[in-house]
N, C-alpha and C positions, 0 to 999 in steps of 0.2 A: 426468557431468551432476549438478550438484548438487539435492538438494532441498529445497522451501521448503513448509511446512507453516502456512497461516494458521489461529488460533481467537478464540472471539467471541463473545458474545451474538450471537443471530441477528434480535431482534426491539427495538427502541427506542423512546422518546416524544418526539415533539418538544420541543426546546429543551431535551436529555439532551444530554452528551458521549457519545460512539461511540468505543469504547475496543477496538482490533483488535491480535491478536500473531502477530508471523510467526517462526517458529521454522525453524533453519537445521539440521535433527542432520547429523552427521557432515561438515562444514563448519565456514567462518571468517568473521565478518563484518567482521574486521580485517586482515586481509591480500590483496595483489594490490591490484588499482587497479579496484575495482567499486564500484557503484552500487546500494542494498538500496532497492526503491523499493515504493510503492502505486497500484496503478489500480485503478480500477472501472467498472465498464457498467453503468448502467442500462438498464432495456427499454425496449427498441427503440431505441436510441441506440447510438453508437460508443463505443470505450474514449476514457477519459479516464484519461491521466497525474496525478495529486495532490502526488507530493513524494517525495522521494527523502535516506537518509540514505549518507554515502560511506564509503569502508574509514577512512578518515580518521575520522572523525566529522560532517563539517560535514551542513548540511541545505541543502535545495532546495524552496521550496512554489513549487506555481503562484499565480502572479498572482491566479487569480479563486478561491484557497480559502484563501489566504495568511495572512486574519486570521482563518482559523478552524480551522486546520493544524496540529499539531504531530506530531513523528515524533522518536525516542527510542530508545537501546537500551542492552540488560543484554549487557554483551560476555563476563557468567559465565555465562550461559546459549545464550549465540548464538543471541537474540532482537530481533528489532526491533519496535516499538510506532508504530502509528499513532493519532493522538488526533484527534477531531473533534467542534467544540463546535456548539453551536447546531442541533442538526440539526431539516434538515425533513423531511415524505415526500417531497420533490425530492431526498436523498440513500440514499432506498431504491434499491441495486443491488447486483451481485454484485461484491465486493471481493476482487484478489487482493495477494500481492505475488512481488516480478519482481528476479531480479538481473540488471544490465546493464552496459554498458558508458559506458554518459553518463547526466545527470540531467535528461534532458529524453525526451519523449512515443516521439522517431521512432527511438529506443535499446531498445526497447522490443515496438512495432509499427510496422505501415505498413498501413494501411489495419483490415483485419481480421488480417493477417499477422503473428502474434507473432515475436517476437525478445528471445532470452537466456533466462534460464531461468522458470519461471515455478510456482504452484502451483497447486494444483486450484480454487481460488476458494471463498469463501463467502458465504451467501446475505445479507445484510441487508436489514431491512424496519421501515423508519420508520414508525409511525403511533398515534395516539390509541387 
C-alpha cells in the first residue's frame, strides 16, 4: 500500500493562494497508470474530488474549481502540489490527497466509501 503524506499551512486569508504538498516517500509518481489527486470535505458536507495530476503528467480540474485550480509536481522529490487562488472561508476543509485509478470523484470514493489509497488529511481553515 503506498503512502501519501500531505503538508501545509494550516490557517489562510481570503483572497490568499492555498498552497498544499503531497509527498509520496518510498513510491513513484511517474510510473504505472495512476492518478495523484486532491479532495477535500468541508464540515458537514461530502468529499469533493478537485483535480488530479496523472503518471503522465497531464492535469484534470473539476468544472467548478477549474479557474482557480492548479496541481503540479517536482518528480525529484516525488511530490505533488496543489494550488488554489482566491480562497474563501467556503474553502475551509480537510484536504487530502489520494492515488487512484481514474481522474474523476467515483475513482476515489462512493458515497462515504474511500477507494485507492489515500493520506491522513489536513486540516485547513480559511478566514480573516
Amino acid at each position: 500500500q503506498v503512502q501519501l503524506q500531505e503538508s501545509g499551512p494550516g490557517l489562510g486569508k481570503p483572497s490568499q493562494t492555498l498552497s498544499l504538498t503531497c509527498t509520496v516517500p518510498g513510491g513513484s509518481i511517474t510510473t504505472d497508470y495512476y492518478y495523484w489527486s486532491w479532495i477535500r470535505q468541508a464540515p458537514g458536507k461530502g468529499l469533493e474530488w478537485m483535480g488530479a495530476i496523472a503518471s503522465s503528467g497531464s492535469t484534470y480540474y473539476s468544472p467548478s474549481l477549474k479557474s482557480r485550480i492548479s496541481i503540479s509536481r517536482d518528480t525529484s522529490k516525488n511530490q505533488f502540489t496543489l494550488q488554489l487562488s482566491s480562497v474563501t472561508p467556503e474553502d475551509t476543509a480537510v484536504y487530502y490527497c489520494a492515488r487512484g485509478a481514474g481522474p474523476t470523484g467515483t475513482w476515489y470514493y462512493v458515497g462515504t466509501a474511500r477507494r485507492g489509497s489515500w493520506g491522513q488529511g489536513t486540516q485547513v481553515t480559511v478566514s480573516s
